[in-house]
Structures are given as structure tokens and as C-alpha cells.
C-alpha positions as CSV (number, residue, x, y, z in Angstrom):
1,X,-26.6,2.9,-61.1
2,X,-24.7,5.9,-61.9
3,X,-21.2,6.2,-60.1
4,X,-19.8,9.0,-58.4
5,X,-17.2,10.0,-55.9
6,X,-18.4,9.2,-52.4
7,X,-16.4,11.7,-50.8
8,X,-18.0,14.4,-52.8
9,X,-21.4,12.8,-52.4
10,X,-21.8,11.9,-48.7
11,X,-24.9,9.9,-47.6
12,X,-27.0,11.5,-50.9
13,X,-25.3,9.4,-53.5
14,X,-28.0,7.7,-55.6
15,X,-25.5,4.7,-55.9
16,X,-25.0,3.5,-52.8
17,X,-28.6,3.1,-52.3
18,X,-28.2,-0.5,-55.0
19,X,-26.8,-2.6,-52.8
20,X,-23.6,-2.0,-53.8
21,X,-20.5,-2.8,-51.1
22,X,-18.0,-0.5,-52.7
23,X,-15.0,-1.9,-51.1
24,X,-11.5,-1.4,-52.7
25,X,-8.4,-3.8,-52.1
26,X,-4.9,-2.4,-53.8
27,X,-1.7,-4.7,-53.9
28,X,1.2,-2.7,-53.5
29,X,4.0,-4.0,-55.3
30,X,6.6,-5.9,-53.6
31,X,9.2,-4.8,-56.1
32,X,11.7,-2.2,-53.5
33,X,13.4,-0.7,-56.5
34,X,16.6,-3.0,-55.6
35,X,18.6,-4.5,-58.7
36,X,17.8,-8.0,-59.6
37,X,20.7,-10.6,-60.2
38,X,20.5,-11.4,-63.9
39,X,20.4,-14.6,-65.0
40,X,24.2,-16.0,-66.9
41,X,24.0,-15.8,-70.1
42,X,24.5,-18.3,-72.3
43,X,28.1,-18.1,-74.9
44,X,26.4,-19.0,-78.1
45,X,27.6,-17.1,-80.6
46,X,25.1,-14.4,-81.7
47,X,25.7,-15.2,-85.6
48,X,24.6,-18.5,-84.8
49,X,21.8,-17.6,-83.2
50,X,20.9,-15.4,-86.5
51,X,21.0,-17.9,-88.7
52,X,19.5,-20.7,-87.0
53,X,16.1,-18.1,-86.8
54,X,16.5,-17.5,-90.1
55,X,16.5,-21.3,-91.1
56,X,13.5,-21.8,-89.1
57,X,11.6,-19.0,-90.6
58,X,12.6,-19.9,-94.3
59,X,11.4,-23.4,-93.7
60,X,8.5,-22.3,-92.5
61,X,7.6,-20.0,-94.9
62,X,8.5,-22.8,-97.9
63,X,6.1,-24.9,-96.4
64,X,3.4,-22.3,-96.7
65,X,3.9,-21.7,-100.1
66,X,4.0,-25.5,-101.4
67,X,0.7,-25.4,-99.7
68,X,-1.7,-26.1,-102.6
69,X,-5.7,-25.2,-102.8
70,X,-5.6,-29.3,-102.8
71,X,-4.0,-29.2,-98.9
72,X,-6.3,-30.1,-96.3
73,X,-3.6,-28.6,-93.6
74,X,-4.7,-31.3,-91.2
75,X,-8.4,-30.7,-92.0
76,X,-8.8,-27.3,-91.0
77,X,-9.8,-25.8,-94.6
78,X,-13.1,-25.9,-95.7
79,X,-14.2,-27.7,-98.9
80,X,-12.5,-26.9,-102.3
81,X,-9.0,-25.8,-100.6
82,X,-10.6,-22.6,-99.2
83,X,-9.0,-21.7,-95.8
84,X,-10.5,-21.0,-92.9
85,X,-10.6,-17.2,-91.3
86,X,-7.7,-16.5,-89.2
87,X,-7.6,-17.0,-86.0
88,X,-6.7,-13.4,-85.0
89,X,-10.1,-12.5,-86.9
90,X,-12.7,-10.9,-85.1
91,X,-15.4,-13.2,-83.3
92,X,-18.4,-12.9,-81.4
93,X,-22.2,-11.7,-82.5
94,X,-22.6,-8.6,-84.8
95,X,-22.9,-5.2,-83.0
96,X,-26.5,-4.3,-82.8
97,X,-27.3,-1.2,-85.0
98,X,-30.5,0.4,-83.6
99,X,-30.3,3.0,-81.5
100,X,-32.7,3.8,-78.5
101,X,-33.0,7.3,-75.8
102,X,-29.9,9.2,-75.7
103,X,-28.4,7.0,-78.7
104,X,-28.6,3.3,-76.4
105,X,-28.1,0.6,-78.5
106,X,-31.1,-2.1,-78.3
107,X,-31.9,-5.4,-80.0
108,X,-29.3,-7.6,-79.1
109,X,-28.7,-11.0,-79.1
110,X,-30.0,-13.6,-77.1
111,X,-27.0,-14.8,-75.7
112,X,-24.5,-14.8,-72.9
113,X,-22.7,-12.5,-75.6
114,X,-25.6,-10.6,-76.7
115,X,-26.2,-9.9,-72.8
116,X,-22.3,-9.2,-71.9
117,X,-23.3,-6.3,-74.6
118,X,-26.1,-5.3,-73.0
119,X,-24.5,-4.7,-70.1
120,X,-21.1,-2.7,-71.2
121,X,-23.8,-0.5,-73.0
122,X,-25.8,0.2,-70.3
123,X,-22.8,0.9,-67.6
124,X,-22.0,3.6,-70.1
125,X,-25.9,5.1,-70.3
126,X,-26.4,5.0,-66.8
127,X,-22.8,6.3,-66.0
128,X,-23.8,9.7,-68.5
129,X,-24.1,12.8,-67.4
130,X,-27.9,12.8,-68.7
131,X,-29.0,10.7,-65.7
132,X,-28.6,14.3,-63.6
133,X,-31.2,15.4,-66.2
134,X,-34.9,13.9,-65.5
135,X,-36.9,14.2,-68.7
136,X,-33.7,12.0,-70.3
137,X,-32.9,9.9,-67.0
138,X,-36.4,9.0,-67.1
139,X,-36.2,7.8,-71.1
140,X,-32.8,6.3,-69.8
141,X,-34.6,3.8,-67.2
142,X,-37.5,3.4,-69.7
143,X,-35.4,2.1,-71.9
144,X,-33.2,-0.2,-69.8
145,X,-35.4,-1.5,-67.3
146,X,-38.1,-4.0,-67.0
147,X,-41.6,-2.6,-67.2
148,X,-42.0,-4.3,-63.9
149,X,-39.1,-2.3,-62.3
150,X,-39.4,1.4,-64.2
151,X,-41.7,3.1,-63.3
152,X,-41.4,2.4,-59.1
153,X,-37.1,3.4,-59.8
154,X,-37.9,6.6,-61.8
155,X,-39.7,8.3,-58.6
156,X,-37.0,6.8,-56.2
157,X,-34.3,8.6,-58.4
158,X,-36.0,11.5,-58.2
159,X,-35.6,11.8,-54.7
160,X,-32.2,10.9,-55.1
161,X,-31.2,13.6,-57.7
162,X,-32.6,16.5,-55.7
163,X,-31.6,19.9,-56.2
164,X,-29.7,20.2,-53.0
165,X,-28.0,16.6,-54.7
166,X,-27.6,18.5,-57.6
167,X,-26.0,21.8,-56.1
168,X,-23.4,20.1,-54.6
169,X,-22.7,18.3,-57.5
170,X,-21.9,21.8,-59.1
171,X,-25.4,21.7,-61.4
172,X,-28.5,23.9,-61.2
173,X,-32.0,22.5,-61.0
174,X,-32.2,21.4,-64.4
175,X,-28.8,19.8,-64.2
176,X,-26.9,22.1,-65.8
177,X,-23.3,23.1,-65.7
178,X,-22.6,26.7,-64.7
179,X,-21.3,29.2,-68.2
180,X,-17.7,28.3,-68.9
181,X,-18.0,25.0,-67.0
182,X,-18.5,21.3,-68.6
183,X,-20.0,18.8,-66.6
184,X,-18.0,15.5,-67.3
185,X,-19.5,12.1,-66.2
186,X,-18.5,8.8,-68.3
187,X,-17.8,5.1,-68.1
188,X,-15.0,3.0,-70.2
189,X,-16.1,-0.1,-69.9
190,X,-12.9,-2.8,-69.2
191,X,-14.5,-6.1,-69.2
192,X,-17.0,-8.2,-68.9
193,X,-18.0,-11.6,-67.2
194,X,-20.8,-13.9,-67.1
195,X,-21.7,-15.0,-63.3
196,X,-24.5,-17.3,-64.9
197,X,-26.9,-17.4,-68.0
198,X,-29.9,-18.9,-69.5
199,X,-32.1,-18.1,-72.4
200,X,-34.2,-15.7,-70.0
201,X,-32.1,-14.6,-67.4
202,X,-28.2,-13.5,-67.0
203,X,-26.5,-12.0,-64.6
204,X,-23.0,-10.2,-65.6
205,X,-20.7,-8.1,-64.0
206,X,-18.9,-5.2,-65.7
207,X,-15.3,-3.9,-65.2
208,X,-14.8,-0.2,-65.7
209,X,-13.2,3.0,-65.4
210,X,-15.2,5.8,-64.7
211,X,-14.5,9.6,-65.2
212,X,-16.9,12.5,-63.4
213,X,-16.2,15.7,-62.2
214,X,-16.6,19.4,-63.0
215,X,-14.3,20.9,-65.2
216,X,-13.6,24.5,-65.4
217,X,-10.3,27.2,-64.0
218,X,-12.5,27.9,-61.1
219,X,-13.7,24.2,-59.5
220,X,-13.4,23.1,-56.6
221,X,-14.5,19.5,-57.9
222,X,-12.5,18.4,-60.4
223,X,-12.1,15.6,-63.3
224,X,-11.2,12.2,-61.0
225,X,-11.0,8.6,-62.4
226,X,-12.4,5.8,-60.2
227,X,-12.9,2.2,-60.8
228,X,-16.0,0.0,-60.2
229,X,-17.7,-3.0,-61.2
230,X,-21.4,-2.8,-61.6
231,X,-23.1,-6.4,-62.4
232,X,-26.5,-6.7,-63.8
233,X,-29.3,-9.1,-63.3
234,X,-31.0,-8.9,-67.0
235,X,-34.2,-10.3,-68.3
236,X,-35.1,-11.0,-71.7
237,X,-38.2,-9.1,-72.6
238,X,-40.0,-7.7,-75.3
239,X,-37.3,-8.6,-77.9
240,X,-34.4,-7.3,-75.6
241,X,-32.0,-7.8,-73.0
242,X,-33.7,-5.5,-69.7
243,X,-32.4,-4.6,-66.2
244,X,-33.6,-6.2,-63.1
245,X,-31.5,-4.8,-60.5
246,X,-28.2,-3.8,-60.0
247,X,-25.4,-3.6,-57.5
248,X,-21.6,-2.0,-57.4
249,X,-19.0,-2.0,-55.9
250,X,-15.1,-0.3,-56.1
251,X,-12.3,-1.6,-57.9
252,X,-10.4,-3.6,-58.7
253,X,-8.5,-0.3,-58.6
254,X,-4.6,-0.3,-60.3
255,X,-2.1,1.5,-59.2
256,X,-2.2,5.2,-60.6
257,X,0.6,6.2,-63.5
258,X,3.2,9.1,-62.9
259,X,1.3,11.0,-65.4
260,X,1.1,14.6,-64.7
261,X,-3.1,16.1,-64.3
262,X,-3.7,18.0,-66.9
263,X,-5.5,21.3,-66.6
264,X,-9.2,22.1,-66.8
265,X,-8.5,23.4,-70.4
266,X,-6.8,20.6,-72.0
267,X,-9.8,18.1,-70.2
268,X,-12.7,20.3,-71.7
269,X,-11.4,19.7,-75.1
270,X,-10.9,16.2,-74.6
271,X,-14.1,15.5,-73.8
272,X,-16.2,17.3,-76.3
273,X,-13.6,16.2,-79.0
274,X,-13.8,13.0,-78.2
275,X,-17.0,11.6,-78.5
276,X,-18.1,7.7,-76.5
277,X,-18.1,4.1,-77.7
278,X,-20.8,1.9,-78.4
279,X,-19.4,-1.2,-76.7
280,X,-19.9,-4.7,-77.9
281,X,-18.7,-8.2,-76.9
């Protein structure tokens, strides 16, 4: 389920309690810094070079041209001399356009794309800081879950997301940031993978980078990035790819940039400039 930062959490993190194993390897780089020999280079003369490329590109692009609507080029165009889309065009099933609770998209395929989806769209729901919020974490797991599984993992959250949870966390009861603060919890999801799939059942694992953290001058809890994978066991029902169970784990983590922080300012704006993706394979 939802992510956070298991420092800040403790024992009380709602997450851990998935089966999750959270562990995190990082490969340093073996690269010391120390110059690398370069490889000789070769004496061709660079005017050559230029006009042997330019040769190869005007051949090619005469060859193009002499290409009549009657060319078959090698049976790849459809009938009448039509091409066929490039191949850099986008692929995969259509985005889904109906929107469930807290704007979820639902009614997607019924596919191992359609369920790839599914699940980048549901890291980012259940990543959002409406799950510290019960009326909508409650239409959150409604909408996600199997019927079988909702109603016992709504009362088992509630536990979870108790006020003393929730006061740590920086939030009131109601999960509520305090005035002049903004709550920030969201998911970007990387990637996706299939671990195995049928026309009921698939189970798909999601790469992602997550951001959560209280922003405002006077925190003590600031904006931090993490990354987790969080893999799904779906179920088609009713129409729609549902969640079984989950599990996470941390990383694969990369090694952080030399970017400076920026300030709690600079991070509010970001966030309620910059509004989420609806993710599709």
C-alpha cells in the first residue's frame, strides 16, 4: 500500500504490514575519477569522412524518393502502396477514459497491458495523500480492491492510520496539513513488468519513485524521494482489473544527483502547479 519513510514511521507504518521486504542494494560506481587512456585515433582525413556520410545519406534518401505507391518495400506496405505506421509510432491499448474515486481511471483492458495499466494507476492512488483521509481512503480501496478483500482491509487501515499515526506524520485527525503547510505524498511510476498473466489473473510489479513529506519554513519532516517497487496480484472482476494483495519492497534505488534541495517555497509551488499523470502502458 501506501509508501512512506520508515525512519519517520517506526513500527506504525501501514506498509510494512503487506508483506513487503523493503530491502535496498546500491552499486557504487567503480569509476575513481582517474583519466582513462583514449583509444588511437584513426588518420583518415576528416573531409573524407564528410563526404563519404554525405554519399551514404544522399543515396539513401534517392532511394526513398524513387519509392513509388506501386513499391512493396519488401512487403511491408499494406495494399494499394499505403505504408505502414512508423515504427517509432505509439503502440499498446488505448488509455482508458473513465474515471473512478479521486479521479482513478477504471475499465481497462483485458490484457497483460491493460493490467500493467492497472497497476501504474493504482501505485499512484494508493501512494496519494488522500489515503491519510478515511471517507476517500475508504472509496480508494472500494474502488481498487476485490469485493472479497475491501471491506476486511478498510478496518485494518483504520487501525493503521490512527491519530497518533497521523500526528507524527505532521496531520490532525482528519488528515489535514497544519495553515501554511502542504502535505505532499505522490508516486511516479518508472516501469512496469509482468511476473505472469492470464485472462483472469496477473500479477505485475511496478517501479517507482515516490515523493512524501511535509512541506513548509517550519518542518521538521521534509519533502524526501525514495524508491520502491510494489507488485500486484490482480483479478479480473466485474468488468475490471481488481487488487488482490500487494507487497513492496525498496529500490532499486540510483545514485542521488548533485542537485542542490530546493526550499519549502519553491517545492509548494511545484506541487500544486503541477498537477499528476494518468499512467498507461
Amino acid at each position: 500500500m501506501n509508501r512512506g519513510d520508515d525512519e519517520r514511521r517506526g513500527t506504525d507504518d501501514p506498509y510494512t504490514t503487506m508483506g513487503g521486504t523493503r530491502q535496498t542494494r546500491t552499486r557504487m560506481p567503480d569509476d575513481t575519477g582517474a583519466a582513462r587512456p583514449r583509444a588511437p585515433r584513426a588518420r583518415a582525413s576528416r573531409s573524407t569522412v564528410t563526404v563519404v556520410g554525405v554519399a551514404v545519406l544522399l543515396i539513401a534518401a534517392i532511394a526513398f524518393v524513387n519509392r513509388g505507391p506501386g513499391s512493396s518495400g519488401g512487403g511491408t506496405g499494406r495494399a494499394g502502396g499505403e505504408p505502414e505506421s512508423s515504427s517509432t509510432a505509439a503502440t499498446g491499448d488505448k488509455p482508458v477514459t473513465a474515471k473512478g474515486p479521486s479521479g482513478i481511471p477504471s475499465g481497462f483492458a483485458r490484457s497483460s497491458q491493460g493490467a500493467q495499466s492497472a497497476a501504474s494507476n493504482y501505485t499512484v492512488a494508493l501512494n496519494s495523500a488522500d489515503m491519510f483521509k478515511t471517507a476517500e481512503r475508504h472509496a480508494i480501496v472500494d474502488a481498487l480492491y476485490t469485493s472479497a478483500e475491501a471491506s476486511g482491509l478498510k478496518a485494518s487501515q483504520d487501525a493503521l492510520y490512527s491519530a497518533e499515526f497521523l500526528r507524527r506524520t505532521g496531520l490532525d485527525t482528519r488528515g489535514e496539513a497544519p495553515a501554511g503547510s502542504l502535505f505532499v505524498s505522490r508516486a511516479l511510476p518508472v516501469g512496469t513488468k509482468v511476473e505472469s498473466a492470464d485472462a483472469d489473473n496477473a500479477t505485475v510489479s511496478v517501479w517507482y519513485s515516490a515523493l512524501i513529506g511535509m512541506s513548509s519554513p517550519s518542518s521538521t519532516d521534509p519533502v524526501k524521494s525514495s524508491w520502491n517497487t510494489l507488485t500486484f496480484r490482480l483479478r479480473w472482476e466485474k468488468g475490471d482489473w481488481k487488487v488482490v494483495s500487494t507487497t513492496e519492497k525498496k529500490g532499486p534505488a540510483p545514485l542521488p544527483g548533485d542537485q542542490a534541495a530546493s526550499d519549502s517555497a519553491e517545492i509548494s509551488k511545484a506541487v500544486e502547479e503541477y498537477g499528476g499523470f494518468t499512467y498507461a502502458r
